[in-house]
C-alpha positions as a LaTeX table, in Angstrom:
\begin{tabular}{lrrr}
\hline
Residue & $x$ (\AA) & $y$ (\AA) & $z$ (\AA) \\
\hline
Unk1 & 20.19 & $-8.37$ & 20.31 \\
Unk2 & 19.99 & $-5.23$ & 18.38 \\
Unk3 & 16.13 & $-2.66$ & 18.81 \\
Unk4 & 14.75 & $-2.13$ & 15.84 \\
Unk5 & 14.08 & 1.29 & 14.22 \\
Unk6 & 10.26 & 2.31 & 14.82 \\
Unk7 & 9.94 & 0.44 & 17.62 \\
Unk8 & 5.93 & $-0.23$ & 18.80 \\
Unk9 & 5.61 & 1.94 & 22.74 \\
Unk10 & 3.35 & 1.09 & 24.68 \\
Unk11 & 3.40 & 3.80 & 27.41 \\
Unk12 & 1.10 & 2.59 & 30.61 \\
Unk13 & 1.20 & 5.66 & 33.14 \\
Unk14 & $-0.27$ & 5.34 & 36.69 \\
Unk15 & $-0.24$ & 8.70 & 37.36 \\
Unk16 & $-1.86$ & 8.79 & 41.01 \\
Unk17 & $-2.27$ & 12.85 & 41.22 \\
Unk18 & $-5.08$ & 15.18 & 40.08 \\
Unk19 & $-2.65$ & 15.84 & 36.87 \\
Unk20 & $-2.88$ & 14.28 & 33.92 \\
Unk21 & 0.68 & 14.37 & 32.89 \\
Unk22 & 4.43 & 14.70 & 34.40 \\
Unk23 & 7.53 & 16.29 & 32.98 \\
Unk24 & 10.10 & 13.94 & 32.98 \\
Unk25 & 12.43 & 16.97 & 33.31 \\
Unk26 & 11.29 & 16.69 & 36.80 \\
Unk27 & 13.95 & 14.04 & 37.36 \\
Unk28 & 17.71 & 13.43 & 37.44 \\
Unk29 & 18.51 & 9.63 & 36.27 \\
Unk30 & 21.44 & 8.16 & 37.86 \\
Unk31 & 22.48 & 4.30 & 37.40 \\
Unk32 & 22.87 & 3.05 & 41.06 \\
Unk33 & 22.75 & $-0.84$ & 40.32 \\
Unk34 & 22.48 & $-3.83$ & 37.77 \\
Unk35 & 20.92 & $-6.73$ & 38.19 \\
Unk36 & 19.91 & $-9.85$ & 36.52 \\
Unk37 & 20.50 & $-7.51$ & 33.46 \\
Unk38 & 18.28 & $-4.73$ & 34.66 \\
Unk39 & 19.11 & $-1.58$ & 35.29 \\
Unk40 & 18.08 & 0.25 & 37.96 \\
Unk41 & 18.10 & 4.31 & 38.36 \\
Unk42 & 17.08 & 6.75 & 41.35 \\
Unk43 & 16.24 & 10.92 & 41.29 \\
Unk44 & 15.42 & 13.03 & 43.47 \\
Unk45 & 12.49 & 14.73 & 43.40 \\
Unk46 & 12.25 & 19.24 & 43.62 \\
Unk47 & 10.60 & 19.59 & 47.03 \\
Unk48 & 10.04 & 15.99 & 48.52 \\
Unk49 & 12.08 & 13.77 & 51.02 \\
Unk50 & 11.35 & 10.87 & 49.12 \\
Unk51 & 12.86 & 9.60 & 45.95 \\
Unk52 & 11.39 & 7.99 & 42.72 \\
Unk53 & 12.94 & 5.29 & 41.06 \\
Unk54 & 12.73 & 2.93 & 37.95 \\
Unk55 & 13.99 & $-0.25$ & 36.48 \\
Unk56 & 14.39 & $-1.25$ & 32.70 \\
Unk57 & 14.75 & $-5.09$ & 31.87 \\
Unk58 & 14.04 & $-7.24$ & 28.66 \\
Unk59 & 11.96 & $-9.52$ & 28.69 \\
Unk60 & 11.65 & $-12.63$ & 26.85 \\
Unk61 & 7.82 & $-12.22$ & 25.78 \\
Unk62 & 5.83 & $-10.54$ & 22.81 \\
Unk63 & 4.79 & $-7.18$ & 23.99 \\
Unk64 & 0.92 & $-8.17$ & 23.44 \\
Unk65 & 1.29 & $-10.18$ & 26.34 \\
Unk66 & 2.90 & $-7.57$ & 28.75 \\
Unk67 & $-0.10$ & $-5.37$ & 27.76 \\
Unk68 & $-2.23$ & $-7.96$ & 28.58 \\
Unk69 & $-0.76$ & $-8.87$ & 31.95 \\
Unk70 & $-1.22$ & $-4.85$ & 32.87 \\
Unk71 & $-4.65$ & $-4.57$ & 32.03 \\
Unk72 & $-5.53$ & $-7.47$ & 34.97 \\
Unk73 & $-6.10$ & $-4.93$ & 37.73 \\
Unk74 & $-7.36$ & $-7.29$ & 39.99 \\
Unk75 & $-4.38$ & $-9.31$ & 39.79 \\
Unk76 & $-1.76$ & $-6.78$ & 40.54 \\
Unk77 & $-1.02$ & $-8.51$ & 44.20 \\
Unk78 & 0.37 & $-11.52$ & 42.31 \\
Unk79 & 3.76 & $-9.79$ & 40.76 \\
Unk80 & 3.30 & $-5.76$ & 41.81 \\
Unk81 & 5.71 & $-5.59$ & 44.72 \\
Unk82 & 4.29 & $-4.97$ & 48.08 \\
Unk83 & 0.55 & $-4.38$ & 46.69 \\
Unk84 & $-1.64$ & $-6.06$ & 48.97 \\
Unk85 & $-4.73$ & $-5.48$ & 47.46 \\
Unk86 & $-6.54$ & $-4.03$ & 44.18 \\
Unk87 & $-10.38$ & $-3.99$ & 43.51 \\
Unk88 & $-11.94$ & $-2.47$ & 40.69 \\
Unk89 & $-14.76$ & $-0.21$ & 41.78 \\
Unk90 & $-16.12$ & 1.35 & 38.19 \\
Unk91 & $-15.32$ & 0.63 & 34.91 \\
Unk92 & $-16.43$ & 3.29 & 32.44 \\
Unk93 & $-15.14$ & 2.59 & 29.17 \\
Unk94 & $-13.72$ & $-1.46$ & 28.34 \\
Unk95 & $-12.25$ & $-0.43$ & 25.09 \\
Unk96 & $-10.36$ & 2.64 & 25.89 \\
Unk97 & $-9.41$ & 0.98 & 29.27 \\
Unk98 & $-10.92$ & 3.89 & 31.50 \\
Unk99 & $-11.31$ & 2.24 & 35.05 \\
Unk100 & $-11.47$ & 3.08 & 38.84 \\
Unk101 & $-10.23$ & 0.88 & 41.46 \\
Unk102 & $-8.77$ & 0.66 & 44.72 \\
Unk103 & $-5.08$ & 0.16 & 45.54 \\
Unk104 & $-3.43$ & $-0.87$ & 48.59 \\
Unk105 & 0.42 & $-0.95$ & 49.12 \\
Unk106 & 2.18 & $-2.72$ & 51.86 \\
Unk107 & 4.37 & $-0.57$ & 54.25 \\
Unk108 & 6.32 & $-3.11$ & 56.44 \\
Unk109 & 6.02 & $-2.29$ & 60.39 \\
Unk110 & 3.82 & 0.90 & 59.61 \\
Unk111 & 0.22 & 1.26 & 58.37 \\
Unk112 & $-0.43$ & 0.31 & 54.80 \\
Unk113 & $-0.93$ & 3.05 & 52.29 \\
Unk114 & $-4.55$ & 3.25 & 49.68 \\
Unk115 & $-5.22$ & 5.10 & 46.85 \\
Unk116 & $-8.22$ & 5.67 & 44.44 \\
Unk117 & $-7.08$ & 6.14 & 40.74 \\
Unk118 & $-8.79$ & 7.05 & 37.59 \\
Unk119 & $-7.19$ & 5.18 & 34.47 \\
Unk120 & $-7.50$ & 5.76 & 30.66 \\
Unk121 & $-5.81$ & 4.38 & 27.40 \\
Unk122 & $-4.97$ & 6.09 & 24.65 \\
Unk123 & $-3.80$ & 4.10 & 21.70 \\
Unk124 & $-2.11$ & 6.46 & 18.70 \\
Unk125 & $-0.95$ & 3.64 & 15.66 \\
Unk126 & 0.16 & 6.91 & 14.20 \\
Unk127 & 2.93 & 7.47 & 16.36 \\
Unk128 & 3.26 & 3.81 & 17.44 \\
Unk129 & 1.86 & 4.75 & 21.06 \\
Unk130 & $-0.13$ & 3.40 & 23.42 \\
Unk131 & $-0.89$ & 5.32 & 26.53 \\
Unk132 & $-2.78$ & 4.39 & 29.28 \\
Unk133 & $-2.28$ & 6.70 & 32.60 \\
Unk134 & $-4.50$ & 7.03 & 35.81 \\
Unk135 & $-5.23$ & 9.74 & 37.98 \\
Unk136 & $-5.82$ & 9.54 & 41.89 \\
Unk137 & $-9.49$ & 11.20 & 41.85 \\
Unk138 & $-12.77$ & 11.83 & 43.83 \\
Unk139 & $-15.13$ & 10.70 & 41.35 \\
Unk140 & $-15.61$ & 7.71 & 42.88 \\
Unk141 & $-14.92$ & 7.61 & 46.45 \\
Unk142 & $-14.14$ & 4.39 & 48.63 \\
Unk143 & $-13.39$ & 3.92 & 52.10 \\
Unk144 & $-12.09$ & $-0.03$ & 52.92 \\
Unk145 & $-12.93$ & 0.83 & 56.35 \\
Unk146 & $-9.74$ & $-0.65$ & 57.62 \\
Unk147 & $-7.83$ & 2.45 & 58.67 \\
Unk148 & $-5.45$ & 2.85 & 55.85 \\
Unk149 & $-3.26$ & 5.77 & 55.51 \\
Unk150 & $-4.29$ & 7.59 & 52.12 \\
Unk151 & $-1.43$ & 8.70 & 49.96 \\
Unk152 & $-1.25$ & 12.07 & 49.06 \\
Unk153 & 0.14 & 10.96 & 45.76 \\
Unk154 & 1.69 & 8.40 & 43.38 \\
Unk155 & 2.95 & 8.22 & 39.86 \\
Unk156 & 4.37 & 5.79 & 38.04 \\
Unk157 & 4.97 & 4.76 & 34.53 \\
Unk158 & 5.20 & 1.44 & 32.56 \\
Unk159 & 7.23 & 1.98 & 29.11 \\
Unk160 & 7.12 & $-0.85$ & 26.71 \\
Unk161 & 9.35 & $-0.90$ & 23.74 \\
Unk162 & 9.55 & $-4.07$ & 20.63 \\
Unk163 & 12.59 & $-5.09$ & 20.23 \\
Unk164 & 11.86 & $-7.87$ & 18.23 \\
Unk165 & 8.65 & $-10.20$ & 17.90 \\
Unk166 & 9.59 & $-12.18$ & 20.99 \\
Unk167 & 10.86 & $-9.70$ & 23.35 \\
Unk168 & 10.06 & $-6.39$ & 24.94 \\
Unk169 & 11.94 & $-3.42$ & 26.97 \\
Unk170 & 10.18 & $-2.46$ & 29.97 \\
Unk171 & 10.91 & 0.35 & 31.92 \\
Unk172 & 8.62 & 0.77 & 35.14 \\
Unk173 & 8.89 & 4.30 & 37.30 \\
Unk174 & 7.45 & 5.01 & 40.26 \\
Unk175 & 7.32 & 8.54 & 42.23 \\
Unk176 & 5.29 & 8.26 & 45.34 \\
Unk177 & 4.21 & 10.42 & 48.22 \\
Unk178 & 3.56 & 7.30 & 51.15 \\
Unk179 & 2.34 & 10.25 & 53.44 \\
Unk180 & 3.15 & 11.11 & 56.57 \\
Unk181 & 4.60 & 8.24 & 59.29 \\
Unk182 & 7.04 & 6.76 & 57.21 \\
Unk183 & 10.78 & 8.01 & 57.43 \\
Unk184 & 12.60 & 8.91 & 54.70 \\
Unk185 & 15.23 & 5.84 & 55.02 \\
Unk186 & 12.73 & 3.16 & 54.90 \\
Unk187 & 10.29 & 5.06 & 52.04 \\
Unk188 & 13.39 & 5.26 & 49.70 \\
Unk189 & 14.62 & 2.23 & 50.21 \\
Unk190 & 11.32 & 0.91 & 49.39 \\
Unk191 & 10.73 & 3.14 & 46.23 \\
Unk192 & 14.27 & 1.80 & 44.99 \\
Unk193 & 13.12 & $-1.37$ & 45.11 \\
Unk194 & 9.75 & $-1.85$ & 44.18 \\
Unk195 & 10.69 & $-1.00$ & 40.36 \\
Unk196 & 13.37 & $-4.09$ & 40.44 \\
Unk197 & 11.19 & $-6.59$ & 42.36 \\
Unk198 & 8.45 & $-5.69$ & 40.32 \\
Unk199 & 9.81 & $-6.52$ & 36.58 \\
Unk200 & 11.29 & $-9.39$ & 38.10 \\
Unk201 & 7.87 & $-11.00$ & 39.29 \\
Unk202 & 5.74 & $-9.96$ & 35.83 \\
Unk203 & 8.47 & $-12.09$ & 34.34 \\
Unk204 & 7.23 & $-15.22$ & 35.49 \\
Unk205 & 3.14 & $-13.90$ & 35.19 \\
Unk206 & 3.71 & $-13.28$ & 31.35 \\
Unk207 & 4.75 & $-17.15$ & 31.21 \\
Unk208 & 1.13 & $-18.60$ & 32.63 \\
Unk209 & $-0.77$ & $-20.10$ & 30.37 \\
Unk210 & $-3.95$ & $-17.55$ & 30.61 \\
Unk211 & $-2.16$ & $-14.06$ & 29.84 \\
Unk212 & $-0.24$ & $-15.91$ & 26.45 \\
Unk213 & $-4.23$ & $-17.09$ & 25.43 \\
Unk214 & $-5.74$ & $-13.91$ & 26.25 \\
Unk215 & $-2.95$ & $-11.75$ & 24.67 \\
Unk216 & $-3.94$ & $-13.44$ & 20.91 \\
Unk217 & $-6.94$ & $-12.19$ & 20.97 \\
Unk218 & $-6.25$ & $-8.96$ & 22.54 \\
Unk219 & $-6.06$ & $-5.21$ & 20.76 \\
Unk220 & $-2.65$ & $-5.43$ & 21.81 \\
Unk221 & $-2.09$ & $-8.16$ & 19.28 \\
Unk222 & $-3.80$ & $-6.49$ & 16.85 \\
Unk223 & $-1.80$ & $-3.10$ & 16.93 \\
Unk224 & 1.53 & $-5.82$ & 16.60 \\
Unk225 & 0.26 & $-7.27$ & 14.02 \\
Unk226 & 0.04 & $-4.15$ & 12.28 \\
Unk227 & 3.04 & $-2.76$ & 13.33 \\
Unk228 & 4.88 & $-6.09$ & 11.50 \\
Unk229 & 2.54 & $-5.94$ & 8.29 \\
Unk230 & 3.83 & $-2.21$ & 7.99 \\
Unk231 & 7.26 & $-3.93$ & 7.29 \\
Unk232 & 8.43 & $-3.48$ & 10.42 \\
Unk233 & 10.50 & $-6.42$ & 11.97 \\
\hline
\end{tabular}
């Protein structure tokens, strides 16, 4: 199955630090496994113990509905590996996809980790882009009262890329601080996997019935639709 040239990206970035953006010069990609026809890469990263890590499969759905599955905060404890819990605490802008909420990952045998994060979307037909990223951030404070470790930090990045009408490339990148009480050993081999396990469960979430009905009508749709009426294939 060949890509296409102009291929629609739709960029989602959870980028769970006060910055807005990331260099990806920051990292070093090395191929340390395949599987199921995903590809999975580690880096170091300058100044940190722990690693990040990402994972790029195809996947047998139109990108629309990827998008779509994303969007559904609230449901990220269905296919996100090792989230626990999500809960949307503000939303500020619908359209542009500019949210708060809550996020709660799952450190086996040690304290679970939470996070607050600010996120946007940016959507740029220009360039073919979509970009939604989210900040960790004060403006909204929330305490789940349950003694969770905060994370100093925590980016990650969806990349979705048409490669024809019916399937999309997804890369998904994570680069987490889990804070202090975790050893190195156990936080990078959980970083290493998460990307993997992740893809792997969205697969079967962009099959249900709900996220294919919701995608049609979607702005996700609409920027495909245009993307294909521009000649594109």
């Amino acid at each position: 199955m060949s890509e296409k040239n102009g291929c629609i990206t739709v960029v989602l970035m959870f980028l769970m630090t006060a910055a807005t953006c990331f260099s990806s010069d920051e990292y070093q990609w090395k191929l340390v496994d395949t599987k199921e026809d995903c590809q999975i890469y580690t880096s170091a990263v300058p100044g940190k113990e722990y690693i990040a890590a990402k994972t790029t499969c195809i996947i047998p759905t139109r990108i629309e509905v990827i998008a779509t599955v994303l969007r559904d905060i609230p449901n990220y404890p269905e296919w996100m590996h090792d989230c626990k819990a999500t809960k949307m605490l503000k939303t500020i802008d619908d359209e542009k996809d500019v949210f708060i909420f809550w996020f709660r990952q799952h450190i086996a045998l040690l304290a679970d980790r939470d996070i607050i994060l600010k996120s946007k979307t940016v959507i740029d037909m220009q360039n073919s882009t979509n970009l939604v990223y989210a900040d960790s951030t004060n403006e909204l404070p929330y305490d789940s009262g349950k003694g969770y470790v905060r994370m100093p930090s925590f980016h990650s990045l969806f990349t979705l890329q048409w490669v024809d009408r019916e399937h999309t490339r997804v890369t998904f990148m994570i680069d987490p601080d889990l804070g202090s009480g975790v050893p190195p050993g156990i936080a990078n081999s959980n970083i290493k996997s998460t990307p993997f396990k992740s893809l792997q469960s969205m697969m079967k979430m962009v099959k249900k019935s709900k996220y294919i009905e919701a995608s049609k009508t979607s702005k996700y749709n609409k920027m495909a639709e245009d993307f294909l009426k521009a000649g594109h294939k």
